[in-house]
N, C-alpha and C positions, 0 to 999 in steps of 0.2 A: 485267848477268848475275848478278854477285854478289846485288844484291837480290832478285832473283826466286828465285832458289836459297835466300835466307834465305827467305824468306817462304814457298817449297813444304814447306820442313822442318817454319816455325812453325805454319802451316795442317796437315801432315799427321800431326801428333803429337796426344794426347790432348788433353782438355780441361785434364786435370789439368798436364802438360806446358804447355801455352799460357797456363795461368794462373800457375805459376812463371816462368815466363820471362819476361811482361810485370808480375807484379810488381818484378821488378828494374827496370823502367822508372819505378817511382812511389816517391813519396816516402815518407818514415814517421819515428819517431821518430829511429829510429838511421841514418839519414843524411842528406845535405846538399839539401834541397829546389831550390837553384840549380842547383847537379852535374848534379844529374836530370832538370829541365826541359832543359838541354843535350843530355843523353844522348835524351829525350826526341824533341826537334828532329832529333836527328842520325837516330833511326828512322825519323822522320818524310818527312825529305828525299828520298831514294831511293825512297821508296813514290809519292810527291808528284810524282817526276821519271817515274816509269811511267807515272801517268795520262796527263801532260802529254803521253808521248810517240803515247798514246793519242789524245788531241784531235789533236797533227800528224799524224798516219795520216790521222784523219774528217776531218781539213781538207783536205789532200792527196784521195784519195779519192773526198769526196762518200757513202762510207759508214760508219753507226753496228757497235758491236756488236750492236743491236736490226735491223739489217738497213740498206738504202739510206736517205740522209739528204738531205740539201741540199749541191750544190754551192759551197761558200763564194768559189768560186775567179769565180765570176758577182760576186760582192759587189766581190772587188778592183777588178773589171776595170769597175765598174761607179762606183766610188770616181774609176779615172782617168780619166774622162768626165768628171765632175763637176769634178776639177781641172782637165783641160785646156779646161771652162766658162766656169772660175771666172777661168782665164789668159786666154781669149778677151775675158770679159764687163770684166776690168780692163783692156786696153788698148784696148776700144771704150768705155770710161767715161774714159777718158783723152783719150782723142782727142775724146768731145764734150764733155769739159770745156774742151779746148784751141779749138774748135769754138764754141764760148759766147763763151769769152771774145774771141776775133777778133771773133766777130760784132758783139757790145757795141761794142767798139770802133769797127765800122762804121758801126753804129744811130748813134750819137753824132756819126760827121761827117757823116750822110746828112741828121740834124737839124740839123747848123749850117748845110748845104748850102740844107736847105730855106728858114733863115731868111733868107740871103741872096740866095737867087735865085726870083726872083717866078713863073718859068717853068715850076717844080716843083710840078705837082698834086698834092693830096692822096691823089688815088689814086696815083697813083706812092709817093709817100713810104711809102703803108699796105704796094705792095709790097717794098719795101725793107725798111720793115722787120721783116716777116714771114720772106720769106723770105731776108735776109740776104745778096741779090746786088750786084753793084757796075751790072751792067749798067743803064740809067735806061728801057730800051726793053719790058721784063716789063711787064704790063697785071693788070689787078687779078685779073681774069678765069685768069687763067695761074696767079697765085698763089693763088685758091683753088683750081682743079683740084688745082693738088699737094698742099696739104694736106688735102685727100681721099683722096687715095691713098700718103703716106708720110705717115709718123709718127715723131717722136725721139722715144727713148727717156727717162723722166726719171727723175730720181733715186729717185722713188717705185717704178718700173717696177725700179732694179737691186735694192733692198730689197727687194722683194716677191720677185725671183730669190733672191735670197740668203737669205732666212728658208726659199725654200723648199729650199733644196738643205742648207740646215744641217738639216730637218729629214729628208729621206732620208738625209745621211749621222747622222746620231742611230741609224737602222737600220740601216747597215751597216758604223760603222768599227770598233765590236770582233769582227766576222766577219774583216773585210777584214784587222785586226792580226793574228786568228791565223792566217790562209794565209798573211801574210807573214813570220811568227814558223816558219811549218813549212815554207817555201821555202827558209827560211836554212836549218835543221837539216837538210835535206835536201842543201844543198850542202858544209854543214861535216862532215856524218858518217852512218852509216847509221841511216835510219829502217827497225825490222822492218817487216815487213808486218804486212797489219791481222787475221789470225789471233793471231800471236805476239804483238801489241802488244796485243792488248784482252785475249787471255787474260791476260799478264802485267798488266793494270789491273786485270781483276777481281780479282785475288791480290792488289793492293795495295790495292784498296778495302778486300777482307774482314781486313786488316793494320790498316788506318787505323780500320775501325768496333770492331775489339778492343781495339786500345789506345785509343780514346777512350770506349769506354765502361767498362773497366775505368779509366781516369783520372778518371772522372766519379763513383769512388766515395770516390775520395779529398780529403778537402775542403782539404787543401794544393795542390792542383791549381789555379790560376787558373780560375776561370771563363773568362776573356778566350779562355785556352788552347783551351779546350776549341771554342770558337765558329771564331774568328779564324786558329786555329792548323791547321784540317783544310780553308780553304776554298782550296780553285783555279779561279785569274780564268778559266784555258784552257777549263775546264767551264763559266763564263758566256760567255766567247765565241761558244761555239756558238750562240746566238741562238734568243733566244723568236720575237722576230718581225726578219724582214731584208725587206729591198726589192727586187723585181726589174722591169727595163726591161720596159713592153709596146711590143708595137709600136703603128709608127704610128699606123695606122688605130682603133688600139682606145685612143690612147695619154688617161690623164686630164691634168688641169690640173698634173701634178708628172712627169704622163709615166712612172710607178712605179705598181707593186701590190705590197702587203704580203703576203708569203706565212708560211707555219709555218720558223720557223728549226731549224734540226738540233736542237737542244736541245727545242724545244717537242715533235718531230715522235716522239723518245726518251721525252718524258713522255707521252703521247699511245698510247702504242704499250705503254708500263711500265702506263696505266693500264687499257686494254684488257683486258689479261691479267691483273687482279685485282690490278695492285698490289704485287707479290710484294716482300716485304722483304729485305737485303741478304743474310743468313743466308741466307734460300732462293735467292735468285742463287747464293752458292755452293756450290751443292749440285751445280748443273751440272760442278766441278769432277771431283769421281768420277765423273760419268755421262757424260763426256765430251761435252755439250753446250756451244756456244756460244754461244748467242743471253742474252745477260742486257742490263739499262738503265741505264743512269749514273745516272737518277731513284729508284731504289731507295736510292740512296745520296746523300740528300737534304741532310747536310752538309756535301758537296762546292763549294755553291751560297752565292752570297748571299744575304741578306735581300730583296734588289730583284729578283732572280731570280725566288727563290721567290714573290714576290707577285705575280711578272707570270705565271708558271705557275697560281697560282690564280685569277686573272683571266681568262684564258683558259679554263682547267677551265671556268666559272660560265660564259662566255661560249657554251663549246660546251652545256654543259646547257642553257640558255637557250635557244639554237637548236635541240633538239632540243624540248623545249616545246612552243614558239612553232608546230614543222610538225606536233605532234600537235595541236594545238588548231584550225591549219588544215583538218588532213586529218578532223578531228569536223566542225567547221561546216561545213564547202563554203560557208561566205559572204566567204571572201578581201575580195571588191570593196565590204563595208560598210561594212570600214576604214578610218578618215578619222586621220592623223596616228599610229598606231598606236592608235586608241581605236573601241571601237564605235561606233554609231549607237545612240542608245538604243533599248533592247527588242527588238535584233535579237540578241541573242549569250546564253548563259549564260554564268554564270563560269565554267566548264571549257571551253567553248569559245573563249576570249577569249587572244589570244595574248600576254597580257600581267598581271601580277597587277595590280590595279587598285584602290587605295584611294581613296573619297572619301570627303574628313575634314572634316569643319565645325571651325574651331578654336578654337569654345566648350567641344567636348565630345570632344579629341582621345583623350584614353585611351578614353572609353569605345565612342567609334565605332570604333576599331582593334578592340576586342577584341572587338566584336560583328560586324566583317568577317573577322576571322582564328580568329574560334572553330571554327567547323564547314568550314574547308577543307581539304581533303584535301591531304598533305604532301608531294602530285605538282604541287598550284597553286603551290606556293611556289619549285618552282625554273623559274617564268619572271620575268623582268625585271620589278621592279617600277617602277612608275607613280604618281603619284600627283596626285589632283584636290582642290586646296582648295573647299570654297565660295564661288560667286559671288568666281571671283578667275579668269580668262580666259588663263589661261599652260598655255602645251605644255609638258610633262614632257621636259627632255634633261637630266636629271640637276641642276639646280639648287632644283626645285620639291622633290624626295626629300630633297634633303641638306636644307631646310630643314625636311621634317617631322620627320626624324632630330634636327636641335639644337632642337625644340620638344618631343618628344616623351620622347626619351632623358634631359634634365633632371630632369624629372617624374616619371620611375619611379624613378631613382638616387639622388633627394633624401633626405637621411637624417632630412630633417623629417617627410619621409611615413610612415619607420619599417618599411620595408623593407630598408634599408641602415644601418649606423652607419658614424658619422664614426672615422676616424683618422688618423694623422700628416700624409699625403699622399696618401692614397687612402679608398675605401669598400668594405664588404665585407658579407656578411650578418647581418642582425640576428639574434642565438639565439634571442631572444624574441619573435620576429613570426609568428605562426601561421594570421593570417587575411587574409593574400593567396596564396592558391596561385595562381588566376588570375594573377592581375598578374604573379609571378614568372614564370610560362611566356610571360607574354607580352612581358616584359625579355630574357626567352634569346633566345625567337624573332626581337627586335629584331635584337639583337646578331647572331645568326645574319645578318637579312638585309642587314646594314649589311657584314659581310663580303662577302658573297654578291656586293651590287652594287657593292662597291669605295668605300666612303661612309667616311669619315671622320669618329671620335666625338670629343664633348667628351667624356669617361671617363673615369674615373680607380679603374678596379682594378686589385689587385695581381695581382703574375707568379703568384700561388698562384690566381687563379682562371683562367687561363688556362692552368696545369697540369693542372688538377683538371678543363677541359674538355678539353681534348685525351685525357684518359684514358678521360674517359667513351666519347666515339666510338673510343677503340679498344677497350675492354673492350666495346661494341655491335657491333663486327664480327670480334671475336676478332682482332685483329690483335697484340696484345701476351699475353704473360702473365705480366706482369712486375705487381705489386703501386705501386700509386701510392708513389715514393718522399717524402719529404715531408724537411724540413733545416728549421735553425734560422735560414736564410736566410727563410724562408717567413714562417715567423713574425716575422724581423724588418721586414720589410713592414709588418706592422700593430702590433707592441708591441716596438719595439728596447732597451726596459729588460728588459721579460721575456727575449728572446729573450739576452739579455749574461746575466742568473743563473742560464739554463740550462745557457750555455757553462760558465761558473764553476764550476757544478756537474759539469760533466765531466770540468772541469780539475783541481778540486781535489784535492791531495797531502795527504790529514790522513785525521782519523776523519769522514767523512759521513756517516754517523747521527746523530752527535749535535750535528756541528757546525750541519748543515740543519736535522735533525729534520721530516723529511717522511716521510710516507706516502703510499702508493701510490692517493691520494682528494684531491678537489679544496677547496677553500675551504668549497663546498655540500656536501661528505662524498661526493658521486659517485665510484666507483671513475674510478682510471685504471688503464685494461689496455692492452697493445699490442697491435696486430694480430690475434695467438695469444697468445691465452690462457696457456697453459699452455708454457713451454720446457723439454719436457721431456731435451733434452741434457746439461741443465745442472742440473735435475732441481730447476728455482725454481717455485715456484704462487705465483700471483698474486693475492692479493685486497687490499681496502679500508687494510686496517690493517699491510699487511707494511711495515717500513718500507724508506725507501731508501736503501741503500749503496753504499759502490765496487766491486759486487760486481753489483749490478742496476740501477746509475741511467743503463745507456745504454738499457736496456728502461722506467723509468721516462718518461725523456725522449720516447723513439721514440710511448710510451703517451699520455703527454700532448701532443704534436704532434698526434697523431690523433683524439683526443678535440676539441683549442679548433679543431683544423681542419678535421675532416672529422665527426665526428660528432655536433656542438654544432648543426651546420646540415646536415646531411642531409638535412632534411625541404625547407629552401629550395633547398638548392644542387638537390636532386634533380630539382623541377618546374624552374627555371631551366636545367637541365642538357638536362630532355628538350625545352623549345622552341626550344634552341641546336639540337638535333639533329634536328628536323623540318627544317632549312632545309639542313643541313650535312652528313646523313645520306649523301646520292649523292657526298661531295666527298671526294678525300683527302688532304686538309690534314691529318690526323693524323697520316699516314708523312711527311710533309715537311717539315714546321715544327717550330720548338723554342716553346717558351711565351713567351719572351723576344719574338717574333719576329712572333710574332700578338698579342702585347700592341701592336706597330708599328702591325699592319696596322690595328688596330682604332683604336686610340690617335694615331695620329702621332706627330710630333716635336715636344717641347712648344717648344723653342727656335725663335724668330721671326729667323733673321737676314735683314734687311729690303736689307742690302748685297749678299747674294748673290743675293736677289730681283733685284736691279736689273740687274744683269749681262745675266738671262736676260729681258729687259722686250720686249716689240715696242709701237713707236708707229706710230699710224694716225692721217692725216688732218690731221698737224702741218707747217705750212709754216713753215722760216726763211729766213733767207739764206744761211745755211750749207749748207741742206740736210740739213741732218743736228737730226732732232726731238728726241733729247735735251737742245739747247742752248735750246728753247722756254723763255721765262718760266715757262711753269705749272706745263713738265715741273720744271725747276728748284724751283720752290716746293715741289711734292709731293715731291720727296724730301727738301727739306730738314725739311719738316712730319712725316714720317715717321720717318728717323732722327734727328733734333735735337730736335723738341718732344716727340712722341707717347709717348704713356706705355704703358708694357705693354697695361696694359687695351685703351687706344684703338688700338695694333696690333693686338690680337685681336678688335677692333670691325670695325677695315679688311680683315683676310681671310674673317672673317663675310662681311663685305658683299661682297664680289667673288669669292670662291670657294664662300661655303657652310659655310665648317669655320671652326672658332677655332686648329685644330691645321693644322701643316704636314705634307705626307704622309711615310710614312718616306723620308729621306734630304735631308728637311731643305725649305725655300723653294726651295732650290736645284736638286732636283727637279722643281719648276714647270717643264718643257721639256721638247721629244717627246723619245724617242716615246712615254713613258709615261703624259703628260698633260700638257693645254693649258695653253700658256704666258701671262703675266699679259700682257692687252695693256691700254696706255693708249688710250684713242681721242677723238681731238677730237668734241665733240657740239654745233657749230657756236658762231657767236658770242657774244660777252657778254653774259650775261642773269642772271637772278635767279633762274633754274631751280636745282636741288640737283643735283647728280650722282650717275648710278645706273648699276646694275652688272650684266652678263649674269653672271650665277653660273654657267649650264652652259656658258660658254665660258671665263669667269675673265677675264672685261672690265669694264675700269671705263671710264665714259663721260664728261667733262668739257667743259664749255662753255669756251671761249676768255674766261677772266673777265679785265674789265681794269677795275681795277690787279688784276696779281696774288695779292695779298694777299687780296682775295673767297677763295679759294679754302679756307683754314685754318677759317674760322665756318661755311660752309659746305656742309664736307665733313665736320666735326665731327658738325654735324646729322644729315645724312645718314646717317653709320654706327652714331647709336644710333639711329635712328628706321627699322631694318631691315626690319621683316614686312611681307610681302604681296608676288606676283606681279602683273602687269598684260602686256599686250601693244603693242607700237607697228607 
């Protein structure tokens, strides 16, 4: 009560007012930077505890403040099915382990039986030991009927239950945790209702987006803070995508269908209605409205959230596509695999974008298919056709034209991009690729779009400076690109340190620097505005710079070596980002940090926590259990013991497509968000190489013996990558 009462005050007073008061929350010279992050936190906490109370309401419920949601309470109930499964399926694996080994034991006297007594025909003995009876009077005839019509279960048969039920609960145990998390609050104390409770979240959101964006101008502020410090797991809870029981008769091979989870169902309903930013949610506060979206307020979320939110977005666009291009043709029935029949379809008809690439001539066939199409083709799913190479497009044939293609424009040998520290950025002096540039954006655009993972390596500044563009294209911001000496240290970390120095500095700055307001080449440097007339400084070439105007110096040359040096590139680059991205709103939702992820991955390969998440297929021991297989064995010792960086980023090329791991690491690799790395036997020992479904993230191994074949091998194999085929 106390915090909503604070928070109706902080909200209902001036501007002027709310920004005194949350500067006492920020650091500054004249006080204790730790003190404050405390003080901080402590504002934080109770605005933090309203949301949360807000998720136990929607869980409870089954309704958002955007209207009816998803019942979570199906998730729980759906969780104890699958454990009292999971309890079943362990004490009937119990029992036919116990079941096995009696049997064995029998097999073994019914053989000694045989060898001593001459009166024992072979068919008897076959059914003994088949079907594991003591009786000697079963005729052969009896024991194959039965196993016609019963079947034990084998140890492959409980795997294959088990992979599948880990992957339904993937869907449903952080729904299932927070009805169980709002069932206890429910018994320990009163939950409001869902009036009281969302209104008082709204008040704390519009609380938490003030103070963190006034914290975001202070650069004593942690970064970390700013990300880490406003998210709530109870708002990922709510579930992008959950699982629900169908019945019987309609039931699939998991006996589950994936529906929209409360949290998708919020973005989905926020995006509907334009999108509307947090400020304008609180506007309902005076009008006495209630209907606002948790997705307005897109720092509430994770990084893994928000990437599955705009996978979904691309997915629903895509679907919407796909039935305009239907409802053009009327030739549904031409379609063979999702591709036309040749000469039956246009490309606007075609419910798919569709590139054939010869890959002698990859740039330039791209840019002669994506010149003239209208920037309505580009939001349906892309496809694509190598030449004279006979593979169906489920997403491995794309990721490979992405790590052929995306090299080749990014190359700084090409001289579109220059090299620096750890990343590439725009060349100042490249003036005669404009083409190429739009058609590097448009990449990038559709490598998001379809969830593809880059080799890439730009800095957090071009992923700022795109995010601005698309909002500064649909008015959603009017706030000026801010730009920091962070930015700059991306690509020049010495310059970026004498800039600081120079802000720091406590002496005479004029004449210790001896700078003016012009570059090396005598170019002025101005900031933003020209002319400050508050302060009543004019700016030109030759003023020089003092502690009087060297934070307008700085601001001036930030903008100059980063936004204006490359306007002419960043600008075509910028508009082919946004023919692809244009319908999406990845702007309101993401930080640049964040989309640097989606696009980039994670460059760290931990190969151990791969393994964790491994499914094997087709591996027989005596154990039963495939991990204990020789080859398996081999392969991970080859991988985490011998394999050298490179040659790990050889081996997720080869099986997944990408050099990078998606955000959130190898570990990642597992539903629900994406197919998990299976090893799978490819029959006995041979001299064949091993080869990898890339849109399932399968690697294929023959049974090589000795196992040591496998290390030259598979070597081979992962540099010698390109090309699709069919089996």
């Amino acid at each position: 009560l106390a915090a909503r009462e604070w928070a109706q005050v902080l909200l209902a007073t001036s501007d002027k007012a709310r920004a005194e008061a949350l500067a006492m929350c920020l650091p500054s010279s004249a006080r204790d930077a730790k003190n404050l992050e405390s003080i901080r936190d402590a504002i934080r906490r109770p605005l933090r505890r309203l949301i949360i109370t807000a998720c136990h309401r929607a869980a409870l419920q089954g309704r958002l403040p955007s209207g009816d949601g998803i019942e979570l309470q199906r998730a729980a109930e759906l969780i104890s099915e699958l454990d009292r499964a999971a309890d079943s399926n362990a004490a009937e694996r119990a029992a036919l382990s116990a079941m096995r080994a009696q049997s064995n034991a029998q097999s073994l006297t019914q053989e000694a039986m045989h060898v001593d007594s001459e009166n024992n025909t072979q068919e008897q003995s076959l059914t003994q030991e088949v079907m594991h009876v003591d009786s000697e009077s079963n005729t052969q005839e009896q024991s194959t009927e039965n196993r016609t019509t019963t079947r034990t279960p084998s140890e492959d048969d409980f795997r294959r239950a088990a992979r599948s039920d880990e992957a339904i609960r993937s869907y449903l145990e952080p729904s299932a945790a927070l009805y169980a998390q709002a069932k206890a609050a429910e018994r320990d104390g009163y939950i409001p209702t869902a009036p009281e409770a969302f209104s008082a979240a709204l008040i704390a959101c519009g609380c938490l987006e003030l103070l963190r964006s006034a914290s975001a101008q202070d650069a004593l502020v942690p970064r970390l803070e700013l990300s880490r410090g406003y998210r709530i797991a109870q708002c990922d809870q709510l579930g992008v995508m959950i699982a629900q029981k169908l019945p019987t008769e309609t039931s699939n091979l998991f006996g589950v269908v994936l529906v929209p989870g409360a949290l998708l169902v919020d973005f989905l309903r926020w995006r509907k209605s334009g999108a509307p930013s947090g400020p304008k949610c609180l506007e309902n506060i005076g009008t006495g409205g209630s209907t606002w979206w948790l997705s307005a307020f897109g720092f509430l979320f994770s990084p893994e959230t928000k990437r599955e939110l705009c996978a979904a977005e691309a997915r629903f666009l895509q679907g919407e596509a796909r039935t305009r291009a239907v409802q053009q043709s009327h030739l549904a029935p031409f379609l063979l695999f999702g591709f036309p029949v040749a000469g039956t379809l246009s490309a606007s008809a075609m419910p798919y974008l569709i590139l054939k690439i010869p890959r002698s001539s990859i740039i330039q066939a791209t840019m002669n298919q994506v010149r003239n199409l209208a920037d309505e083709e580009l939001s349906k799913e892309l496809r694509v056709i190598f030449d004279d190479e006979p593979a169906i497009d489920e997403g491995g044939v794309r990721k490979e034209f992405f790590q052929l293609i995306v090299p080749m424009l990014f190359d700084p040998v090409v001289g579109m991009f220059s090299e620096y520290s750890n990343c590439v950025y725009f060349n100042t002096d490249c003036d005669w690729y404009d083409e190429e540039y739009e058609l590097a954006g448009l990449l990038l655009g559709l490598a998001v779009y379809n969830s593809v993972v880059l080799d890439l390596r730009l800095p957090n500044l071009a992923y700022k400076k795109l995010l601005a563009y698309l909002a500064g294209e649909d008015n959603t911001s009017n706030q000026e690109l801010t730009l920091t000496l962070d930015d700059l240290a991306d690509l020049d970390p010495s310059l970026a340190h004498g800039l600081q120095q120079l802000l720091d500095f406590d002496g005479d700055v004029e004449n210790v620097f001896c700078r003016n307001f012009s570059d090396d080449d005598g170019q002025p440097i101005l900031p933003p505005h020209v002319n400050d007339s508050a302060s009543n400084i004019n700016f030109n070439p030759d003023t020089p710079v003092t502690a009087h105007n060297r934070d307008a110096y700085v601001r001036g040359f930030l903008h100059k070596r980063l936004c204006s040096d490359v306007e002419t590139q960043f600008s075509k680059f910028a508009h082919g980002f946004a023919r692809v991205m244009r319908s999406s709103v990845l702007q309101r939702l993401v930080e640049p940090n964040e989309l640097a992820l989606m696009v980039q991955g994670d460059p760290e390969l931990d190969f151990f926590a791969l393994k964790q998440n491994t499914y094997y297929e087709g591996w027989k021991t005596k154990t039963g259990d495939p991990s204990s297989s020789p080859i398996i064995k081999e392969f991970w010792r080859l991988v985490t013991k011998e394999f050298t960086p490179e040659e790990k980023k050889q081996l997720l090329m080869f099986f997944s497509g990408s050099k990078s791991a998606p955000m959130g690491g190898l570990s990642a690799l597992k539903p629900p968000h994406h197919s998990p790395f299976r090893i799978q036997r490819a029959g006995p020992d041979s001299d064949r190489l091993p080869t990898a479904s890339t849109c399932f993230n399968t690697l294929l191994i023959p049974d090589y013996e000795p196992p040591s074949k496998l290390g030259p091998l598979l070597r081979l194999a992962i540099a010698n990558s390109e090309g699709f085929g069919l089996k």
